[in-house]
C-alpha positions as CSV (number, residue, x, y, z in Angstrom):
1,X,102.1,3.6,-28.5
2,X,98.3,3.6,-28.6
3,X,96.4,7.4,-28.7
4,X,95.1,8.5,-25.9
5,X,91.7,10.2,-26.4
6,X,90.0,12.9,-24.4
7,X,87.0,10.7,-23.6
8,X,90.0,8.1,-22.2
9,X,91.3,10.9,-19.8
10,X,87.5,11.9,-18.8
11,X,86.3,8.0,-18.1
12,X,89.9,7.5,-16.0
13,X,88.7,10.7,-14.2
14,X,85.3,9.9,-13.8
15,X,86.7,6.7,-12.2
16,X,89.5,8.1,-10.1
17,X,88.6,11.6,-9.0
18,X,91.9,12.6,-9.8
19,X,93.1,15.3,-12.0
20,X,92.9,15.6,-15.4
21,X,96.4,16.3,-16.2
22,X,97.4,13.1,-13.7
23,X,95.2,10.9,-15.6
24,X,96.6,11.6,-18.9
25,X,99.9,10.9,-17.7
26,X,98.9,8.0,-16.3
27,X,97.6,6.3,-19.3
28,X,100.6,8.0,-21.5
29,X,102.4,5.5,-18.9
30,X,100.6,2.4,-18.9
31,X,100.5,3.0,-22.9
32,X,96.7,3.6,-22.9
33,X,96.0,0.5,-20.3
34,X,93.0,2.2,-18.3
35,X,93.9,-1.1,-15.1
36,X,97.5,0.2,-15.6
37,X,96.6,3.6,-15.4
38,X,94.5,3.3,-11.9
39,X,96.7,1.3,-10.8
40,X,99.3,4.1,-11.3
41,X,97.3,6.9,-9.8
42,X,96.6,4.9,-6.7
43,X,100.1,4.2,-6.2
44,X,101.1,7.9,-6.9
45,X,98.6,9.0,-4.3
46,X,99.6,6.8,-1.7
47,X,103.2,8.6,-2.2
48,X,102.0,12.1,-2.2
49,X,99.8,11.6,1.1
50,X,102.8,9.5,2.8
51,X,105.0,13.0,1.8
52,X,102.0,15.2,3.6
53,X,101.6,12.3,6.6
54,X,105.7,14.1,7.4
55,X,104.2,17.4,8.0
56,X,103.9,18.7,11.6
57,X,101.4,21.3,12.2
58,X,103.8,23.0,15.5
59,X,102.2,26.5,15.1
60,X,99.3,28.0,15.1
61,X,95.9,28.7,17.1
62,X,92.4,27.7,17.0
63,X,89.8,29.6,18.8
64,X,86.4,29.9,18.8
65,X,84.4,32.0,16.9
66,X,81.7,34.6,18.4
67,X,78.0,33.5,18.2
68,X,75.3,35.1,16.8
69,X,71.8,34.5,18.5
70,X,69.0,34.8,16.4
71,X,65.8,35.9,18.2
């Protein structure tokens, strides 16, 4: 198993946008393999939107908001 540095976790996050605790589990996964590792976060984030996708948004309202004029 190959150590997995904090400037490792920063460059994946610089990369990927994603969180930093995601991208050190992601290269604990791919065994330090930074392609393995965005490869891993992609895939993960595909799953997590695809659970949000399921989500109906049946309640609610939306309504305008009163304006201000400014003289």
């Amino acid at each position: 198993m190959s150590t997995i540095t904090a400037s490792d976790v920063k460059a994946l996050r610089d990369r990927t946008g994603a969180g930093m605790m995601d991208c050190k589990r992601a290269l604990a996964d791919a065994e330090g393999d930074v392609e393995k590792a965005v490869e891993i976060l992609r895939v993960k984030g595909q799953a997590q939107a695809a659970k949000r996708g399921e989500r109906t948004a049946s309640e609610g309202v939306v309504a305008p908001t009163a304006r201000s004029e400014c003289s």
